[in-house]
C-alpha positions as CSV (number, residue, x, y, z in Angstrom):
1,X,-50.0,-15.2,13.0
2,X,-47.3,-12.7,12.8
3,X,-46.6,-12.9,9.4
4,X,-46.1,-9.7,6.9
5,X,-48.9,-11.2,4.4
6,X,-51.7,-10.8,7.4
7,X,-51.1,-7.6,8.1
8,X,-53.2,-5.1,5.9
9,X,-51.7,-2.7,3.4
10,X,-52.8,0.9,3.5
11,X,-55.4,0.3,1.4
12,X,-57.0,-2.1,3.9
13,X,-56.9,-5.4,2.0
14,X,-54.1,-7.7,2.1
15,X,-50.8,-7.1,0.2
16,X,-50.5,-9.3,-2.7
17,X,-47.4,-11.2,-3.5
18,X,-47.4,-9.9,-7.4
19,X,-47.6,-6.4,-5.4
20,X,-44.6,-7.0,-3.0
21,X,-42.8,-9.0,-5.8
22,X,-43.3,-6.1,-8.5
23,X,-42.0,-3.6,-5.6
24,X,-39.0,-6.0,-5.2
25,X,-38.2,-6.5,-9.1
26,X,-38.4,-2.7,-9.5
27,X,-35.7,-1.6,-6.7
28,X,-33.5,-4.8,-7.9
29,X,-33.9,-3.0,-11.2
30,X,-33.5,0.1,-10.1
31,X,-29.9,-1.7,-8.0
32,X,-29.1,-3.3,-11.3
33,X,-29.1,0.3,-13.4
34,X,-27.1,1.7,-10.5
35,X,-24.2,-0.6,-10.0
36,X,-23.6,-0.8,-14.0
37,X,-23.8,2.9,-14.6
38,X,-21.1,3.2,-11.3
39,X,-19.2,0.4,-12.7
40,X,-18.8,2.2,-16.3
41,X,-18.2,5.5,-14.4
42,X,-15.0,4.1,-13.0
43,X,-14.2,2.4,-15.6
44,X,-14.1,5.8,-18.0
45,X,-12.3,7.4,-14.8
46,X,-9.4,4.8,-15.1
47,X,-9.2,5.1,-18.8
48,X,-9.2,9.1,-18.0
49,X,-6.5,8.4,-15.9
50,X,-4.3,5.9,-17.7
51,X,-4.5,8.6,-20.5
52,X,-3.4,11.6,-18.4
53,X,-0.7,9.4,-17.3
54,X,0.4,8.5,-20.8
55,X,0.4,12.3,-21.6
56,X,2.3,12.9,-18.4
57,X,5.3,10.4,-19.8
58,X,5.4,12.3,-23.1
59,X,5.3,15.8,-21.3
60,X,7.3,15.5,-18.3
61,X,10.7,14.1,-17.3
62,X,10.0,10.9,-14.4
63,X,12.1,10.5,-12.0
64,X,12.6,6.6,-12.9
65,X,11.9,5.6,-16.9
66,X,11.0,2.1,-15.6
67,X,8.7,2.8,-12.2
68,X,6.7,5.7,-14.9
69,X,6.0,2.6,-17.7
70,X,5.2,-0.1,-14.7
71,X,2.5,2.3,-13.3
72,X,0.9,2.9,-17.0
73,X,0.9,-1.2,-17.5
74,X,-0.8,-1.7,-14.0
75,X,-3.3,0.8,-14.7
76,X,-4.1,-0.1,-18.5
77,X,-4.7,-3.5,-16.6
78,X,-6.7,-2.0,-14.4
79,X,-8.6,-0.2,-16.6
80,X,-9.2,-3.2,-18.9
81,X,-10.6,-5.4,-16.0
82,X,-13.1,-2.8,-14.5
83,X,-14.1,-2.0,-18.7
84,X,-14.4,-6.4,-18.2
85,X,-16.0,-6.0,-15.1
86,X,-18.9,-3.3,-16.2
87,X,-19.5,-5.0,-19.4
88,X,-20.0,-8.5,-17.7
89,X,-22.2,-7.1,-15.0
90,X,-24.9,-6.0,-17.8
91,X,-24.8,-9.4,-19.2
92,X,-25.0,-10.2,-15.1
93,X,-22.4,-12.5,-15.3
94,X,-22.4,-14.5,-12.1
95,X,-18.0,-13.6,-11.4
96,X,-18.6,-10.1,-12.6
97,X,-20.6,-10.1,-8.3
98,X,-17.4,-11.1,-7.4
99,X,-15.3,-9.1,-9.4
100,X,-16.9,-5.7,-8.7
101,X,-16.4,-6.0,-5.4
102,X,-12.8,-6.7,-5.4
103,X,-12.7,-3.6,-7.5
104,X,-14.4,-2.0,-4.6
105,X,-12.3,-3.2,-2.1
106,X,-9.5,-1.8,-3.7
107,X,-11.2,1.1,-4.3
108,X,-12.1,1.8,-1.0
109,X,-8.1,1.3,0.6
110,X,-7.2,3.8,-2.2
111,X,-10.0,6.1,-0.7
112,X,-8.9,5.3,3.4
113,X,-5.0,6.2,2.0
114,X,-6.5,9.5,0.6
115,X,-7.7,10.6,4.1
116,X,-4.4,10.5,5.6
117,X,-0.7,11.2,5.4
118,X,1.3,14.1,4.3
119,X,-0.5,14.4,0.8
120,X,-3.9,13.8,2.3
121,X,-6.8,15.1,-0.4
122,X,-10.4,14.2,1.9
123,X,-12.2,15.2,-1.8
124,X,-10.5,12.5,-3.8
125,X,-11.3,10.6,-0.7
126,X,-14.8,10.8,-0.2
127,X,-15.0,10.1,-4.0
128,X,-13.6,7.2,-4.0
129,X,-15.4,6.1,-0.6
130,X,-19.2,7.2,-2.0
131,X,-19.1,5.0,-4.9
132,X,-17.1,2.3,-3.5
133,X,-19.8,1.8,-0.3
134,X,-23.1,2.0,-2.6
135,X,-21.8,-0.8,-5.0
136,X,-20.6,-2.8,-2.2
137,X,-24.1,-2.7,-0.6
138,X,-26.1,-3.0,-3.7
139,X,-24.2,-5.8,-4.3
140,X,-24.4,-7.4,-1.3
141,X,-28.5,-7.2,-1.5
142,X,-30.5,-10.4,-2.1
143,X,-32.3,-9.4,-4.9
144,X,-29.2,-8.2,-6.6
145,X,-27.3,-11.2,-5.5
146,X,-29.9,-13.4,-7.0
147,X,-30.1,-11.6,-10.4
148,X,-25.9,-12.5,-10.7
149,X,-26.6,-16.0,-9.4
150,X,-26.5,-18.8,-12.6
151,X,-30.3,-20.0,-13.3
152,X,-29.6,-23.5,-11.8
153,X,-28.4,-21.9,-8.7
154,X,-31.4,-19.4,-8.1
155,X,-33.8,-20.1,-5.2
156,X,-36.9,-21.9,-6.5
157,X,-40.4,-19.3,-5.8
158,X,-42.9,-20.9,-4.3
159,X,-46.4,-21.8,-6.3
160,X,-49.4,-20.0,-5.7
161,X,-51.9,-20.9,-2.8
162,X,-54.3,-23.1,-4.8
163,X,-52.0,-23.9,-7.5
């Protein structure tokens, strides 16, 4: 009775599921492009910035030797799992889900830590925040989480009527 496949379209007739369906595959697609182009834009930013950090050890004198060569190993890590991360999620790798939003997560307490303190920078913040939010929701939307879900582990559609 109160079910969205009674109700007519604007046209008048009934909505077909192929319609709604095609509707739903073309913004999941449309999710899809979105969160792999955002993942390789961070991943090219971390590479940026494990190089500028590589030209800042050959350039300028750190305070600490060591502390300088730990942060350029933690970010080349870094920069090798989000490059892991945004590869894998156009292959939709069911742990690259899982993996991009950790990355997020982090992403997003790096952002809150921009917003505040003595050094505050709100730009750096907000584009750290932007980013970090739409990939977070995308991700987190059924049709997205279904495309990263294994096969075998997809919900089953339902036949036709009359099938």
């Amino acid at each position: 009775m109160n079910r969205r496949d009674d109700r007519p379209d604007a046209t008048g007739g009934v909505p077909s599921a192929a319609s709604s369906s095609a509707v739903a595959d073309g913004g999941a697609r449309t999710a899809l492009v979105v969160v792999s182009a955002l993942l390789f834009a961070e991943a090219l930013l971390v590479a940026g910035l494990l190089g500028w950090l590589v030209v800042d050890l050959f350039s300028l004198e750190p305070s600490s030797m060591a502390t300088a060569i730990a942060l350029i190993v933690l970010v080349a890590i870094g920069a090798i799992w989000v490059w892991a991360v945004a590869v894998a999620s156009l292959r939709r790798a069911p742990w690259s889900r899982a993996a991009a939003i950790v990355w997020q997560i982090l992403q997003l307490s790096v952002a809150v830590g921009a917003f505040q303190g003595l050094f505050a920078r709100p730009d750096v913040g907000w584009l750290l925040l932007v980013p970090a939010v739409i990939v977070i929701g995308l991700l987190l939307w059924t049709p997205v989480r279904i495309a990263y879900s294994r096969p075998e582990d997809r919900p089953v559609e339902e036949a036709p009527p009359g099938a």
